[in-house]
N, C-alpha and C positions, 0 to 999 in steps of 0.2 A: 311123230305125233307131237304137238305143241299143246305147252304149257294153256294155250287158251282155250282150245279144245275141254278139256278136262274144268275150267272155269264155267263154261255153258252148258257144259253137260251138270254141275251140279245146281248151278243158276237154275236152269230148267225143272232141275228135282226139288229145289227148294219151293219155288214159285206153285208147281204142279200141288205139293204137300200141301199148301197152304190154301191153295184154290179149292180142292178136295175138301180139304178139313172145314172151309166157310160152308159150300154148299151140302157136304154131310148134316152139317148143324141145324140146317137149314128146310131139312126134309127132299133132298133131294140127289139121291141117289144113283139113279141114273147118270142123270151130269154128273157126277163125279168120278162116275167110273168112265163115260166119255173122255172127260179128261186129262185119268191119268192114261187112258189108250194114247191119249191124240199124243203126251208128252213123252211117252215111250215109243212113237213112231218116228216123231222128229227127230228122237238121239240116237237110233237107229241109223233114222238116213243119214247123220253126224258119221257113224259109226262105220256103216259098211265098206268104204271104199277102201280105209284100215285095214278090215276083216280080207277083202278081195288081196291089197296089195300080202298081205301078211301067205297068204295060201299060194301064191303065182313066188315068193321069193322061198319058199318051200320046196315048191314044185319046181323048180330050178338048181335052186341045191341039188336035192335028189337025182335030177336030169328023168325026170319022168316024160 
């Protein structure tokens, strides 16, 4: 995993925070919570292929 990874995953979390917090203020609630979904999905997809190789060099180890 690279160092840049970990910079857009929290880019992401900064930005999402901040977009939240405006349209909270804002009366609008919903959007907000659309938001922080949508930003917790994209670091997800970031994320998964990690999660997959991490369980397949597991599963190997072991010789299952």
């Amino acid at each position: 995993m690279s160092i840049n990874l970990i910079f857009k995953i929290a880019a992401v979390g900064i930005l999402v925070t901040v977009i939240s917090q405006v349209l909270k203020h804002s009366g609008r609630e919903e959007h907000a919570f659309l938001t922080s979904l949508a930003g917790l999905i994209i670091v997800l997809f970031w994320i998964v292929p990690y999660i997959y190789e991490l369980f397949e060099t597991i599963k190997n180890l072991f010789a299952l």
